[in-house]
C-alpha positions in Angstrom: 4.1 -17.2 13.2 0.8 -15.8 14.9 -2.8 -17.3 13.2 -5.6 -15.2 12.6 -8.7 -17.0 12.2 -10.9 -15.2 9.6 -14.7 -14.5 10.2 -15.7 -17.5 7.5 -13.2 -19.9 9.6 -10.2 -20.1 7.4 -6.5 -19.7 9.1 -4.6 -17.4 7.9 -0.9 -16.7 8.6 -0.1 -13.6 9.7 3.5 -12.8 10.3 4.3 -10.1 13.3 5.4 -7.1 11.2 2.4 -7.2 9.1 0.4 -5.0 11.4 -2.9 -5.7 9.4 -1.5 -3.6 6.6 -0.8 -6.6 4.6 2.4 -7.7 3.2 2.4 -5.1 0.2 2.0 -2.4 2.4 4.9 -3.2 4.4 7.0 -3.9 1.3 6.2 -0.5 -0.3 7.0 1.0 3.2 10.3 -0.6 3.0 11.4 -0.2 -0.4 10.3 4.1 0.2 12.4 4.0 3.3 15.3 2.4 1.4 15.2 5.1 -1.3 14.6 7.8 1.4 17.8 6.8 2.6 19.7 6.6 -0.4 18.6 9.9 -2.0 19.6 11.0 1.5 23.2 10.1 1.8 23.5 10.6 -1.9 22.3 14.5 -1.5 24.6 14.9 1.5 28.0 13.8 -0.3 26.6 16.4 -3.3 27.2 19.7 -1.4 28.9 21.9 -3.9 26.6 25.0 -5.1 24.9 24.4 -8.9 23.1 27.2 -10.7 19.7 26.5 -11.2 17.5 28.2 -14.4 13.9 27.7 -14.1 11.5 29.1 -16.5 10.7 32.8 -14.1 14.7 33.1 -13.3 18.1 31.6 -12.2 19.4 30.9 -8.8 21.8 29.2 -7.1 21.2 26.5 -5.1 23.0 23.7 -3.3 23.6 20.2 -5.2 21.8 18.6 -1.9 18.6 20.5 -2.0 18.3 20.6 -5.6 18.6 16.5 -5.3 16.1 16.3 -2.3 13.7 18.7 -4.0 13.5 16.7 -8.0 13.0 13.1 -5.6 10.4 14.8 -3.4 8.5 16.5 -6.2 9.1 13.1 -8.1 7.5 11.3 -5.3 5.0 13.7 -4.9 3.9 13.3 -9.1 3.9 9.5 -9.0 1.9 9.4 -5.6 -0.5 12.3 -7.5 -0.4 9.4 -10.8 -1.6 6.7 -9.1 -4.4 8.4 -7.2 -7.2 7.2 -10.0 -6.0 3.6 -10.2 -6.4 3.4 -6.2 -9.6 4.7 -6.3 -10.7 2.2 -8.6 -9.4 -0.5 -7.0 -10.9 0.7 -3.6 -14.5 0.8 -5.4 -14.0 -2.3 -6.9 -12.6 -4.2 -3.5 -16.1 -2.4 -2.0 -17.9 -4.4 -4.5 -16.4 -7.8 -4.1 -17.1 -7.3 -0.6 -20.3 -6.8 -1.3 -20.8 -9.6 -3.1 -19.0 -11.9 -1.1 -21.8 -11.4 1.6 -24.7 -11.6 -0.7 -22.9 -14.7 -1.6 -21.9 -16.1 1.9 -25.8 -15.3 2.9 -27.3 -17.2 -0.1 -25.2 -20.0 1.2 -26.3 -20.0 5.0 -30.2 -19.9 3.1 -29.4 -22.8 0.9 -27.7 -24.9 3.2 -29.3 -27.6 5.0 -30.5 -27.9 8.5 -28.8 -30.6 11.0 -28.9 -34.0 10.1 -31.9 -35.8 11.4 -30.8 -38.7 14.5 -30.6 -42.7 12.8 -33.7 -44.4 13.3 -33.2 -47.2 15.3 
């Protein structure tokens, strides 16, 4: 497992298909491929014709489409839900950075200077 050394000198693991996304990132990647799939193949065995009545009409539409459609819109609403919450998260990550290096200064100011030789 690769090592990437951090800018305040602390190792940190990094495995090879975290491509500096973090591992979060990769697992929501994988778990929306994995339901991708699924809806997929579940859409494709459904190909029978359904009637569809929306509130302007009625229509008829294929059990596939009508499948892909409620996931993607789905999808689309819970990505559209969490908007706010990553916002805030990315304001409040902005100020702990911030922080850090007002911290990590005061630090390097306070510390002390090399060590004086022995005195014979």
């Amino acid at each position: 497992m690769p090592v990437r050394i951090h800018t305040n000198g602390v190792a940190a693991a990094m495995p090879f298909f975290v491509f500096g996304g973090g591992l979060m990132r990769t697992l929501r990647l994988l778990t929306l491929l994995m339901v991708s799939v699924l809806a997929g193949l579940f859409a494709s065995v459904n190909t029978q014709p359904v009637s569809v009545n929306y509130l302007v009409g009625s229509g008829e539409l294929r059990l596939a489409y009508l499948l892909l459609g409620v996931v993607g819109m789905g999808m689309a609403i819970g990505w559209l839900a969490a908007l706010p919450r990553r916002w805030q998260h990315g304001r409040e990550l902005r100020r702990l950075r911030a922080q850090q290096r007002r911290l990590e200064a005061e630090l390097v100011a306070l510390a002390p200077s090399a060590p004086a030789p022995p005195q014979p």
